[in-house]
C-alpha positions as CSV (number, residue, x, y, z in Angstrom):
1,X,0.0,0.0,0.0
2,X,2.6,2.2,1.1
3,X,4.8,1.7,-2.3
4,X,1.8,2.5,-4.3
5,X,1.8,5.5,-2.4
6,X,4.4,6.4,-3.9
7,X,3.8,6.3,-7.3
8,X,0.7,7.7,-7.2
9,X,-1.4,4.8,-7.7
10,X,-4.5,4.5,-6.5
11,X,-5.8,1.0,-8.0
12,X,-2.9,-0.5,-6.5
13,X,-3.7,1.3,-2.9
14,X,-7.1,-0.2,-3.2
15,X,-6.6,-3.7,-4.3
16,X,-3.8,-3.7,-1.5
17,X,-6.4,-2.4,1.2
18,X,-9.2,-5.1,-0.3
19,X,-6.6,-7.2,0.6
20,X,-5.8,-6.9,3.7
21,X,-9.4,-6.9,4.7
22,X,-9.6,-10.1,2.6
23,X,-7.1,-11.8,4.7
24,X,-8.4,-10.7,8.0
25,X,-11.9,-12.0,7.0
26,X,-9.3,-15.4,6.6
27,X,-8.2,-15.4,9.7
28,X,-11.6,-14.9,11.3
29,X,-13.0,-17.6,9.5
30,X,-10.7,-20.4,11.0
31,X,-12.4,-19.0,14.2
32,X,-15.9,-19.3,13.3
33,X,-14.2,-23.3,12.0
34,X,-13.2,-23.7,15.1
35,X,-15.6,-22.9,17.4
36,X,-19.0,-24.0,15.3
37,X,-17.3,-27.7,14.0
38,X,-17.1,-30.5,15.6
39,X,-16.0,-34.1,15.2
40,X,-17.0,-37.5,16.5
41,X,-16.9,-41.0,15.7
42,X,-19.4,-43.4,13.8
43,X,-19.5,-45.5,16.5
44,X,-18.1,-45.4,20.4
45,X,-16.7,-48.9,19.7
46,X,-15.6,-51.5,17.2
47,X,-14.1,-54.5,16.6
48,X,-10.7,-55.3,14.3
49,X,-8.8,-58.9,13.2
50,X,-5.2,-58.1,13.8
51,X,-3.3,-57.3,10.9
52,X,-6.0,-56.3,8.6
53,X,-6.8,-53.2,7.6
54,X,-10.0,-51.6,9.6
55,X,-12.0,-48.9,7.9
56,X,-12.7,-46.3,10.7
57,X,-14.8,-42.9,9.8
58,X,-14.6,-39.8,11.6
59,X,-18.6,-37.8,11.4
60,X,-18.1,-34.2,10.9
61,X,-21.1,-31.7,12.5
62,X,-20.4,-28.3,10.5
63,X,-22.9,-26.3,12.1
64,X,-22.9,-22.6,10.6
65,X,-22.6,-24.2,7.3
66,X,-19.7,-22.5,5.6
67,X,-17.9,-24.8,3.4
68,X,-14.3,-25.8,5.0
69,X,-11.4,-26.3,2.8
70,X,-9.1,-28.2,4.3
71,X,-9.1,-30.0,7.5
72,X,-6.2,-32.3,9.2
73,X,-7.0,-34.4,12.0
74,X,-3.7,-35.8,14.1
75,X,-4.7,-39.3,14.9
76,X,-3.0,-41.6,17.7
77,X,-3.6,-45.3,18.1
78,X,-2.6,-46.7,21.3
79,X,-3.2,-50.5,23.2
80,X,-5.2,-49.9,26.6
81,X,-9.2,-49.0,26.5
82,X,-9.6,-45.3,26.8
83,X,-8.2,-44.3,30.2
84,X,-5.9,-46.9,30.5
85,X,-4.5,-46.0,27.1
86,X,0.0,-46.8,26.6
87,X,2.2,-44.9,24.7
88,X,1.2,-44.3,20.9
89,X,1.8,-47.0,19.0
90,X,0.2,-45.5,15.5
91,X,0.5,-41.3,14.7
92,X,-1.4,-40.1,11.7
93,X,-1.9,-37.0,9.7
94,X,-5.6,-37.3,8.1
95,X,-6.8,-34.7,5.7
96,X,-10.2,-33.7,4.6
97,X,-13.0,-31.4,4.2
98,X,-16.7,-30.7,4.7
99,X,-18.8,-28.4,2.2
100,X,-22.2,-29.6,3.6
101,X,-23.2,-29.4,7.0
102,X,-23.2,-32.7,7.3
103,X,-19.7,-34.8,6.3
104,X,-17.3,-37.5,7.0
105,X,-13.7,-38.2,6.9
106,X,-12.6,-41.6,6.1
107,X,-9.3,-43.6,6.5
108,X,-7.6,-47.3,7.7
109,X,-5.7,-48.6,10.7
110,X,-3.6,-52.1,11.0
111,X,-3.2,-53.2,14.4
112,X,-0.4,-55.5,14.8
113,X,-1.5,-57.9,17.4
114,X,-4.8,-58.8,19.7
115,X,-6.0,-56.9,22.6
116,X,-7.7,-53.7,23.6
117,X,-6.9,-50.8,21.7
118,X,-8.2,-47.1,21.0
119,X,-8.0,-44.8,18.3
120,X,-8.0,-40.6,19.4
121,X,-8.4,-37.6,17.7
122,X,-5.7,-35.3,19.3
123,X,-6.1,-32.1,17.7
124,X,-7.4,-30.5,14.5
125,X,-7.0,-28.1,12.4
126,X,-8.8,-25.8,10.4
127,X,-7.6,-23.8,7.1
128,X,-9.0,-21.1,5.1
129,X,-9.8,-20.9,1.8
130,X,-6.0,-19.5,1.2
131,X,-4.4,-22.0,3.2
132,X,-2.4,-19.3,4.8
133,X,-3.7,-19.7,8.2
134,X,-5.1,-22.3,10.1
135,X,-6.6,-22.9,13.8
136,X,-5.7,-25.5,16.1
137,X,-8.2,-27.7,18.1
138,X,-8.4,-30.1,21.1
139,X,-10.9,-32.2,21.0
140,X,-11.6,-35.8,23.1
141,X,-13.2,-38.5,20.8
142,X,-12.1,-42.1,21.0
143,X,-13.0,-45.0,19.9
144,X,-12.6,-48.5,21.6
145,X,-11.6,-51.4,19.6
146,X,-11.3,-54.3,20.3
147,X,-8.3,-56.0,18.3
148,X,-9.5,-60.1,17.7
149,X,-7.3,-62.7,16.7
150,X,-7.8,-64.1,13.5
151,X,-9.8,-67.0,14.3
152,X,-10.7,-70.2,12.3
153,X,-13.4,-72.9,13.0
154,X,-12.2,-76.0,14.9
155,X,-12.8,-79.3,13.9
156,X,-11.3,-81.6,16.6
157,X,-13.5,-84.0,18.3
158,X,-12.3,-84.7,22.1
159,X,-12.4,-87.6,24.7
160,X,-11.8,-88.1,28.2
161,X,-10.3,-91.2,28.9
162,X,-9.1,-92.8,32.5
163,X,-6.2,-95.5,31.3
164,X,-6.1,-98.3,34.2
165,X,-2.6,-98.8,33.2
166,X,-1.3,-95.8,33.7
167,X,-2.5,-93.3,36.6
168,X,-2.4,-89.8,34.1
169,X,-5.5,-88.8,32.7
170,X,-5.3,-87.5,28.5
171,X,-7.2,-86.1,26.0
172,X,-7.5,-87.8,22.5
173,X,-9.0,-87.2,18.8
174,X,-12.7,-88.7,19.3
175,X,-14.9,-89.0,15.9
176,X,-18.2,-91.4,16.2
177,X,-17.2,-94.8,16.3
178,X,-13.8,-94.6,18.9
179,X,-16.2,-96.6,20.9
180,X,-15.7,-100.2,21.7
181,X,-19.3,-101.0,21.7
182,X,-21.6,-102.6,19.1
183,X,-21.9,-101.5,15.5
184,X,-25.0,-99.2,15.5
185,X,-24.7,-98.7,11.5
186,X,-22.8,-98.8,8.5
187,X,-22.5,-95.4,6.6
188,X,-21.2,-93.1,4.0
189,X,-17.8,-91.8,4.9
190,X,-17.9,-88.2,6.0
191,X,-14.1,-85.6,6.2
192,X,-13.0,-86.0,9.4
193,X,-14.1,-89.8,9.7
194,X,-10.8,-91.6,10.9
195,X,-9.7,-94.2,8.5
196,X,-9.3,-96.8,11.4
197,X,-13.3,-97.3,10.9
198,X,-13.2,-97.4,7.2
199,X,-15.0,-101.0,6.6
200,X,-12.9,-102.1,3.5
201,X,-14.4,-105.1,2.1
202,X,-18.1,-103.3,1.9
203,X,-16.2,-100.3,0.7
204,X,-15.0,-102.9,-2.4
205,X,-18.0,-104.5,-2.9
206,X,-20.4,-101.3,-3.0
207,X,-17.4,-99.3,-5.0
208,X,-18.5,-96.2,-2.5
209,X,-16.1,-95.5,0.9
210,X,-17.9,-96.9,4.0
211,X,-17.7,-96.1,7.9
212,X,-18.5,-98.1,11.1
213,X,-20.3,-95.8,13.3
214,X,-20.6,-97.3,16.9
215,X,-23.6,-97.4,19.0
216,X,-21.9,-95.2,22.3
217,X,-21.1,-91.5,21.6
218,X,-20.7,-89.3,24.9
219,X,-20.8,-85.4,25.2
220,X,-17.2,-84.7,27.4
221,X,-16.8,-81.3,28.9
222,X,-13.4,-79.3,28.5
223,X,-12.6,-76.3,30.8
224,X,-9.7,-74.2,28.6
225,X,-8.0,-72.0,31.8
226,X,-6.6,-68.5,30.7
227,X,-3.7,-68.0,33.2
228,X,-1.9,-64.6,33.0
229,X,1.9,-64.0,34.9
230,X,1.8,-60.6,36.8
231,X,5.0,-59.5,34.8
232,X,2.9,-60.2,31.7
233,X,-0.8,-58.1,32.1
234,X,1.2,-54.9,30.7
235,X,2.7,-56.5,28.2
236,X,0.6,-55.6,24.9
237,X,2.2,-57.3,22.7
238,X,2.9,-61.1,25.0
239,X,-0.6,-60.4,25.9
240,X,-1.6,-60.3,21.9
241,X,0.2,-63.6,21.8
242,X,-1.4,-65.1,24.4
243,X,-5.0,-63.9,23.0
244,X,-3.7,-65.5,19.5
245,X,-2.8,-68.7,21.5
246,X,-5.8,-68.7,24.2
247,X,-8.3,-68.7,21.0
248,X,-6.6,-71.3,18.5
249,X,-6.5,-73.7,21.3
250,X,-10.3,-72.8,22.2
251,X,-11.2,-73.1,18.3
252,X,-9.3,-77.0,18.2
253,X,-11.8,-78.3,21.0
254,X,-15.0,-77.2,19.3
255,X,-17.3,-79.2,18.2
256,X,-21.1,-80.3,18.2
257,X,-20.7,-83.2,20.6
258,X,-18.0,-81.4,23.3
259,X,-18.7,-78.9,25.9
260,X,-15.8,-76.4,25.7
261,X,-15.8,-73.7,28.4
262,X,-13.6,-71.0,28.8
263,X,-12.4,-69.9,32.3
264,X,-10.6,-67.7,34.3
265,X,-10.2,-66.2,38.0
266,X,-11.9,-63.4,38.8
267,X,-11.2,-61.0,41.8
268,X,-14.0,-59.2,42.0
269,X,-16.2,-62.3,42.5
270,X,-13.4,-64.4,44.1
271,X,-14.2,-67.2,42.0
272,X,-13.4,-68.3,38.5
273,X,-15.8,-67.8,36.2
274,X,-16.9,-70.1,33.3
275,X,-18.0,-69.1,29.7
276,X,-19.2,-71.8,27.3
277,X,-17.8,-71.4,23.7
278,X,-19.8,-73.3,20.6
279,X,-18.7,-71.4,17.7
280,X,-16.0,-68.8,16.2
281,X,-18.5,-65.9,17.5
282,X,-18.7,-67.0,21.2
283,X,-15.1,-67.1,21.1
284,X,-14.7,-63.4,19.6
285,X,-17.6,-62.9,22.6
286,X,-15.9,-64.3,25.4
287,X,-12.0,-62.9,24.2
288,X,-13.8,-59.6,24.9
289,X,-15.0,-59.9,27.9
290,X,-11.2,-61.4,28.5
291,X,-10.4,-57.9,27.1
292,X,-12.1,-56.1,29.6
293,X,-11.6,-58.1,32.3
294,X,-7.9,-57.7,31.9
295,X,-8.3,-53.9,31.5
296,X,-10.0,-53.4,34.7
297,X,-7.2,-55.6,36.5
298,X,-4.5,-53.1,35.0
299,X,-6.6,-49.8,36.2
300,X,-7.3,-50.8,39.8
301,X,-4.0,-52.6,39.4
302,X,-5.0,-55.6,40.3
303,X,-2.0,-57.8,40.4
304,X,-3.6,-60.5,43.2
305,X,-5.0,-63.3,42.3
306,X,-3.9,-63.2,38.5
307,X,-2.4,-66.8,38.1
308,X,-4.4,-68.3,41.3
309,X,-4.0,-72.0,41.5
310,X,-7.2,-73.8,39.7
311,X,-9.7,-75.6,42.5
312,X,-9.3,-79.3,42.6
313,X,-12.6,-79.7,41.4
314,X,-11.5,-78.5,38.2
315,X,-8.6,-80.2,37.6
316,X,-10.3,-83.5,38.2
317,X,-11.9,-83.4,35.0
318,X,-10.9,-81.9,31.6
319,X,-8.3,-79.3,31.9
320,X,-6.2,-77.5,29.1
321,X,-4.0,-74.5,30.7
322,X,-3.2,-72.0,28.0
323,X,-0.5,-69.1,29.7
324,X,1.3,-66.2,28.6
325,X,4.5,-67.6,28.1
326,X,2.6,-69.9,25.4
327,X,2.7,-73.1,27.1
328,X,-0.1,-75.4,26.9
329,X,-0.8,-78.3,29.1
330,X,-3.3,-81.1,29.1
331,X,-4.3,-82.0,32.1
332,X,-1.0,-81.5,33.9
333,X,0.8,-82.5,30.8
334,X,2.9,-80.4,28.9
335,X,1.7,-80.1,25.4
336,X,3.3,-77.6,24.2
């Protein structure tokens, strides 16, 4: 303004004064953006398979309706339900826009392993038209998800069996006809069928694969024990692995004709409590209640009582003890 002064020229002294008023008018628009937009998102929580890409969308609520030009959200992903949350695992720059009142911004996280996790919106800001200034934002909307192993349907069939030779108890493969008893039909083969059963000579004859099914089948109940080492509840990532384990060890003992239950101690009740598990979605069910559980123990920091001893009533039956160092035993056995 001041060099077209100079020389005199007034078109210049005006465009320059128009824009100066023009950038003002900039600067309070970021404010109107700032105080009359706001973010949430589509849903409090969610649930992800570790390692694949989730789709999470952030709502926007642009209430004076003035179109926004650029907006970038600073996302951080962390392990930990909200108010438990670690250290940032995931930091991301998200950029968008809303020209309705009414908008969305949309974009992908990839957790690494299982367990609780939650995605925040740290700050925002806002741009004008120019993108010379811009306004900056707290805001506190989370989202809780919960981060499932990737989980596959079982098809193990399991029996107790007491040997009188020996005084350990195990667990073996079961499919109708282990049974020593009478021959209640002869059938088509079926996957899964073991081959022990196969009757050979009607197979030949009839040119089609045939089974002996026998007469006793018995429902046998399996209690799967999540045990957790004090040094290992803060652990994200041993604690993923243990979720991974803890479920593909559930997932093997399914089946129609077993009762699979899920257990572990809980301090609140002083007692350990028992969830039955029939298919991939009771697992993914009871996993997050696991979730939560586990949460709650690290916010009241409730070390006590993490890996109590199991009651001898339970280890008289069934047993499979899954633990976070990944070892697996079968009723006292080590399996793994």
């Amino acid at each position: 303004w001041y060099v077209a002064g100079m020389v005199h020229s007034f078109a210049l002294m005006l465009y320059a004064v128009c824009l100066t008023f023009f950038m003002l008018a900039m600067h309070f628009v970021t404010s109107i953006y700032k105080k009359r937009v706001s973010f949430a998102f589509a849903s409090d929580y969610a649930s992800a398979v570790e390692g694949r890409d989730y789709l999470v969308r952030v709502n926007i609520n642009n209430n004076h309706g003035l179109p926004v030009s650029k907006i970038r959200l600073d996302i951080e992903v962390s392990y930990g339900f909200n108010g438990n949350k670690t250290k940032y695992m995931l930091t991301k720059k998200i950029y968008g826009s809303c020209h309705k009142k009414k908008d969305s911004i949309k974009f992908t996280i990839r957790m690494p392993y299982a367990g609780p996790a939650c995605v925040y919106i740290k700050r925002v800001y806002f741009y004008d038209y120019t993108g010379v200034f811009r306004r900056k934002s707290v805001t506190d909307s989370h989202m809780n998800i919960a981060v499932l192993p990737y989980i596959e349907d079982g098809s193990i069939y399991m029996e107790y069996a007491a040997s009188a030779a020996e005084a350990s108890q195990d667990l073996y493969v079961n499919r109708s006809g282990n049974s020593v008893d009478d021959i209640r039909q002869i059938r088509e083969y079926q996957t899964g069928d073991s081959y022990r059963h196969i009757h050979w000579n009607l197979s030949a004859k009839t040119g089609s694969l045939l089974v002996k099914e026998f007469s006793q089948e018995t429902d046998i109940e399996v209690n799967v024990f999540a045990k957790v080492f004090i040094d290992d509840l803060y652990d994200y990532k041993k604690m993923g692995d243990f979720y991974d384990k803890l479920a593909n060890e559930t997932m093997w003992l399914i089946n129609d004709k077993s009762i699979i239950n899920l257990l572990w101690y809980d301090y609140e009740y002083d007692t350990f409590i028992k969830h039955r598990v029939n298919n991939r979605k009771d697992c993914e069910d009871v996993l997050y209640a696991l979730f939560l559980y586990h949460e709650k123990c690290r916010v009241n920091n409730k070390k006590t009582g993490m890996n109590k001893e199991l009651p001898s009533a339970y280890k008289e039956g069934n047993i499979v003890v899954v633990d976070t160092s990944l070892k697996v035993s079968v009723n006292g056995s080590i399996k793994v």
